[in-house]
N, C-alpha and C positions, 0 to 999 in steps of 0.2 A: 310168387316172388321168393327168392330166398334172400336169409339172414346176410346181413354184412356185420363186419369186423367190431361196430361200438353197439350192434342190437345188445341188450342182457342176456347173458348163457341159459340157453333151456333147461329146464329141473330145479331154476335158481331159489326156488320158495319151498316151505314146507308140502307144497300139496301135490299129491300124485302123480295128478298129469298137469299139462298147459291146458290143453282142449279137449272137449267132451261133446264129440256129435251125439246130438240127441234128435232121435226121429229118423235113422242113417238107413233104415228099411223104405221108407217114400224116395222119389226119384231125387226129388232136389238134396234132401240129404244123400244121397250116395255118389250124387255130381259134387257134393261139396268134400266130402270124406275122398274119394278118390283127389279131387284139388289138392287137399290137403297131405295125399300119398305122392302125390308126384312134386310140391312146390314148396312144403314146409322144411324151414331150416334141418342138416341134419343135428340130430338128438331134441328133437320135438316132441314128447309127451302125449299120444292122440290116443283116446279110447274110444269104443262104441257103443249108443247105448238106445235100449229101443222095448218094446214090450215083451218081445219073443227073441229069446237067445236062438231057437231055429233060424229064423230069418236072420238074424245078425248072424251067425256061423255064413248063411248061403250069401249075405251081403259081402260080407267078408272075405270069400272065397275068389268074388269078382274083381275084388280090387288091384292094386298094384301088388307086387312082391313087398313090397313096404310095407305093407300092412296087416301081411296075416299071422304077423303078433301080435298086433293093438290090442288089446283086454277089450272083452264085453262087459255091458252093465247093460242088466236088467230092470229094468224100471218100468210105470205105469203114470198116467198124468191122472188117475184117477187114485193113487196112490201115494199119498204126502209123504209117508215116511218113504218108500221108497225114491221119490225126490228130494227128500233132503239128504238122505245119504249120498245120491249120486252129485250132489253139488257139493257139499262137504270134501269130495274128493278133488275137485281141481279147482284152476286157475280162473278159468271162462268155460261158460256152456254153452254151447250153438245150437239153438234149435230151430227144427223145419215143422214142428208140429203144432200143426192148425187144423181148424180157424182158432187163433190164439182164444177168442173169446168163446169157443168152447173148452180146449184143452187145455190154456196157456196159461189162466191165473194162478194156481198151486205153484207153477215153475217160477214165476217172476217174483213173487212173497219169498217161496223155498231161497232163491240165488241173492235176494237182496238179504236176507235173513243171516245167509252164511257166509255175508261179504264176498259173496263169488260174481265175477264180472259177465256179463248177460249179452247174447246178441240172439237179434231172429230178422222173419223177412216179411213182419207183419203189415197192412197196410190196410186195417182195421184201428180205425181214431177212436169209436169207445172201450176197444183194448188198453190201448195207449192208456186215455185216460184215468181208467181202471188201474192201472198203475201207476202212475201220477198220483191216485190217494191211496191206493194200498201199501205200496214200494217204496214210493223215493224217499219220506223220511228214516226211516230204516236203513236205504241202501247208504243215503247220507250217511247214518252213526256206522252204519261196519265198515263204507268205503266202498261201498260195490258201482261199477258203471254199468245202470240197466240201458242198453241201448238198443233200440226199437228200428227197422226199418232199413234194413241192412242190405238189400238187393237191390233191382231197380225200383223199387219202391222202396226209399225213397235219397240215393246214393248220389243218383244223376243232380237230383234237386237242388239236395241240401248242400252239395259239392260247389255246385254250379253260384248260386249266391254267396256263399262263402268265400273262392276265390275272387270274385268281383268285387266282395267288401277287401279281401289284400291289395288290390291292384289297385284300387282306389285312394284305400287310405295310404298306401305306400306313395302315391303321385300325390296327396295331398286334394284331391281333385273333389273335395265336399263328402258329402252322404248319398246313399241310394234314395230314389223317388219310386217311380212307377218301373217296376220289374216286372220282366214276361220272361217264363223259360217255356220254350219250344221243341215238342219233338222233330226233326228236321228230316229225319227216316227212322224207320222201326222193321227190319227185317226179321222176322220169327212168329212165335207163339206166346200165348197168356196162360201159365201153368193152371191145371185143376185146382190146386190149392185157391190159389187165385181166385177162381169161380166158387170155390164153397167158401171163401170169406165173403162174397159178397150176396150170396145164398145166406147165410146169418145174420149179416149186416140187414138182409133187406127183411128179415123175420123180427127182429129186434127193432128194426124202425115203426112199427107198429105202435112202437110203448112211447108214449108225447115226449119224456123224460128225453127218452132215446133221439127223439126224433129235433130237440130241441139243440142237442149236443150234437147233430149231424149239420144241422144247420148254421151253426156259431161256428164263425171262421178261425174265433180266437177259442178253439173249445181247451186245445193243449198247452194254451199260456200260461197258465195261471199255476197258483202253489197248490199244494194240497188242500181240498175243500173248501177251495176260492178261484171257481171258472170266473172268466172275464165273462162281465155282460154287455156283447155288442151286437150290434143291428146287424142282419144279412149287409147293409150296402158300405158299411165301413171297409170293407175290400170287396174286388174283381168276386163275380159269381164264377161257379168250380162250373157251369156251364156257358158261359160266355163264347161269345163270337166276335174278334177283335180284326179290325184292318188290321194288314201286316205293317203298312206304313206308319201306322202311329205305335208300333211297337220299335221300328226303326225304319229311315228314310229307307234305308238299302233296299226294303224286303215289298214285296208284291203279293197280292190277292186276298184275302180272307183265311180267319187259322182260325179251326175249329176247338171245340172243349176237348182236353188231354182227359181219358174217363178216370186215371187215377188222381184227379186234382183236389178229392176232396179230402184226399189223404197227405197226398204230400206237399201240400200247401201250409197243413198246419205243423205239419213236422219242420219245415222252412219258417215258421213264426216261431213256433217253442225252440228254434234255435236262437233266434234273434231276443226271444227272452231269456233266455238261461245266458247270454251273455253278455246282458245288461246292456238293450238297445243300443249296439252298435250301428247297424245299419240304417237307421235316422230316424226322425219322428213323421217324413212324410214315405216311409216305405211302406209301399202296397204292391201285392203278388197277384200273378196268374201265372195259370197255366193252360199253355194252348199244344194242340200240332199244325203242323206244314199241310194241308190236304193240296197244295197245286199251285202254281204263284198269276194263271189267267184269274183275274178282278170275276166273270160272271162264272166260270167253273165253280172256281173253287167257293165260291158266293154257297152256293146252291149245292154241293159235298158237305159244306162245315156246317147248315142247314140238314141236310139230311144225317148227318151225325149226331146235330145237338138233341134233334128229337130222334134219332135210332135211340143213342144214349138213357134216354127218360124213357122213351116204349122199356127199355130191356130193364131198365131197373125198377120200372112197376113189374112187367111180367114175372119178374124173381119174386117180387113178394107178392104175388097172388100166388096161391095151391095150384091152381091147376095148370095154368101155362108154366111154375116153375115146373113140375110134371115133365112136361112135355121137352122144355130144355133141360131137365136134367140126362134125357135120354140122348141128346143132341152133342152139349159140352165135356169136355174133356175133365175124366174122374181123378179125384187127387191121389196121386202116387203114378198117377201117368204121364208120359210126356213124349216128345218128338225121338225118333232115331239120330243117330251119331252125325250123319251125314246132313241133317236138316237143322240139328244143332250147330255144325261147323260153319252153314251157310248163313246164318243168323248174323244180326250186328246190328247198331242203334247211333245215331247221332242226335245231342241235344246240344241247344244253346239258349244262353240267358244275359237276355238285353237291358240295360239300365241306361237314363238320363241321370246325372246327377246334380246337386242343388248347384253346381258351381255351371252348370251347363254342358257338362264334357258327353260323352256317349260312348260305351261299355259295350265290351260280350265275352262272355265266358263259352267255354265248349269238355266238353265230353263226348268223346266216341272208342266203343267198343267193339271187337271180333267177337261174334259167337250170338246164339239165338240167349235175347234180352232177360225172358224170364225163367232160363233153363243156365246154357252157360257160363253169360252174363254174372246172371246172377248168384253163381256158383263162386264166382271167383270174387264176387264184389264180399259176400259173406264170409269166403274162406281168409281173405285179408282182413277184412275185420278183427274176427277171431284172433287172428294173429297178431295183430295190433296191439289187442287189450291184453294179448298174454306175453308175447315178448317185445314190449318195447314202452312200458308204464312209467320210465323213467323218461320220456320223450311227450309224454301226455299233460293236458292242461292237471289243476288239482279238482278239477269239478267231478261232482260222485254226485251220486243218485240216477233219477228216470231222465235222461239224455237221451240226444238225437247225434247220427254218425260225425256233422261237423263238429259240432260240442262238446260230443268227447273226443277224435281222434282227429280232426280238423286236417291240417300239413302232413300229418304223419300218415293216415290212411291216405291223402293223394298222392303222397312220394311213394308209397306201396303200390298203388293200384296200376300209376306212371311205370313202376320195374315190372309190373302184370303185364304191361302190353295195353294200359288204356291211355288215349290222349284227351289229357286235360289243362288248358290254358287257361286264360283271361290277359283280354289286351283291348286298349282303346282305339274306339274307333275315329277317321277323321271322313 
């Protein structure tokens, strides 16, 4: 998207630049830096920044004519002081470099540290939370917005409930009840990144602690060194198999478990707390997808799903069959051709009853392969968000989720991107 007429003038602050790709040598950062060569307002402030100024030169050489001035910055995530100097120097830092909770904690302390405003594409919950007690009172006192989960994990989500609490409270029409967001099509691929967060996740679920926080729905509600303590059944299971019908009249067959649910489910709750329970005291989430609308198909798909699902994420955390898919899965800094990219695209929706009786749906859909394209442009608007358009932004600072901190403002950007995003009642 570009800049319009009342956005804030680029360079308006003391620091540097506006945006700092960090990680712009893997694919997804170089889909995102390119985004950002061809769609960032002019006199936009971008630098590049990565472990190996080689690679960033040859990154760089790919990109748009736009860009091969941007400054490189040298940095290391095994190297603190070289990530505090490279946040010291801008506005927002966008990183692609994962599994956050192997490389990410230095950067998220480092940017809440120097009051510098934070985005990535994480969809790892004991990251998050790890930031949640390391970060956010920090980012609070400098004013930094650390915001978590900036691609399709977890954009469609958090988007998708958030519009439905406007549309609702704007009709007056009560609070949300039971909410189901639905993948409705998913045309593309699942980035390697992707696959090695959940390569760590499932090595780290070993430790009870770990495993305890993977289970608690409400693991991201809570304030610094105060997790909520609730039972698995106080909300929908991240593996659930739900009639479509009782999700709404309109809808036909059985919806399988969505595999990213255990993540963006709770990024959809830590919204709803950072915003002082808006959306009501009887809202409860899932997340499901569309596998087929025949009642005994798709019965028996979202069945062979719910347990593909659990085979695949024991096999990750066993040695030896992770072995064996690692040889299988797509490695991080890899990703789909141009063409296969262009052919990509996603539709979700997310349905609510509310207390007064009424019945809701919100919608999202995008052009472009989900966790490549997609997700290129859902991060590069962020980014952009946080650096020119903070006078448009709620006042909440600290460990935030996309609607929380950029709410309206990232959907009217993402809307001039080319994505359609509604909410309208249904009769």
């Amino acid at each position: 998207m570009n800049g319009d007429a009342s956005s804030p003038a680029p360079g308006s602050n003391a620091r540097e630049f506006d945006v700092v790709v960090f990680g712009v040598t893997g694919f997804v950062g170089e889909l995102t830096a390119r985004y950002l060569a061809e769609h960032a307002p002019t006199g936009t402030r971008v630098a590049l920044a990565g472990r190996s100024e080689t690679k960033l030169a040859a990154t760089r050489k790919r990109l748009p004519a736009r860009a091969h001035d941007w400054p490189l910055i040298v940095a290391d995530s095994s190297s603190p002081a070289s990530l505090d100097a490279m946040v010291a120097r801008t506005r927002v830092i966008c990183t692609t470099v994962g599994p956050y909770l192997r490389y990410g904690e230095a950067l998220v302390v480092a940017a809440a540290s120097a009051g510098t405003d934070y985005v990535d594409l994480t969809g790892e919950a004991p990251f998050v939370h790890f930031s949640i007690n390391k970060a956010h009172e920090t980012a609070v006192a400098t004013g930094a917005r650390i915001v978590h989960s900036c691609g399709f994990d977890s954009v469609p989500s958090d988007l998708g409930v958030y519009l439905l609490y406007n549309k609702i409270a704007d009709d007056k029409a009560g609070e949300l009840t039971d909410t189901t967001f639905v993948v409705k099509s998913f045309k593309g691929g699942i980035s390697g990144g992707t696959f090695d967060s959940v390569r760590v996740i499932a090595e780290q679920s070993r430790d009870a602690e770990t495993r305890r926080l993977l289970l608690n729905p409400h693991s991201l509600s809570g304030e610094p060194g105060n997790t909520p303590r609730v039972s698995m059944s106080s909300e929908p299971s991240d593996m659930t198999m739900i009639s479509a019908k009782k999700v709404d009249p309109s809808m036909r067959g059985t919806l399988a478990p969505f595999f990213m649910a255990a993540s963006n489910t709770r990024i959809v709750r830590r919204t709803d707390a950072l915003l002082n329970n808006p959306y009501g005291k009887d809202f409860r989430y899932a997340e499901t997808m569309s596998v087929g609308q025949v009642p005994g198909v798709s019965t028996l798909i979202a069945g062979v799903v719910a347990v593909g699902t659990g085979v695949f994420l024991g096999a990750m955390s066993f040695g030896p069959t992770r072995k064996l898919l690692d040889r299988l899965l797509p490695k991080p800094g890899e990703g789909p051709s141009v063409k296969v990219r262009e052919k990509g695209s996603f539709v979700t929706e997310t349905y609510t009853t509310t207390t007064t009786g009424r019945r809701y749906r919100s919608q999202m859909r995008m052009k472009g392969d989900p966790g490549y394209k997609a997700t290129a442009i859902m991060l590069g608007e962020s980014a952009l968000t946080l650096a020119l358009e903070r006078d448009r932004l709620s006042s909440l600072t600290g460990v935030l989720t996309p609607a929380a901190a950029m709410g309206d403002v990232l959907a009217n950007r993402l809307r001039a991107a080319g994505a359609t995003l509604d909410a309208v009642e249904l009769t």
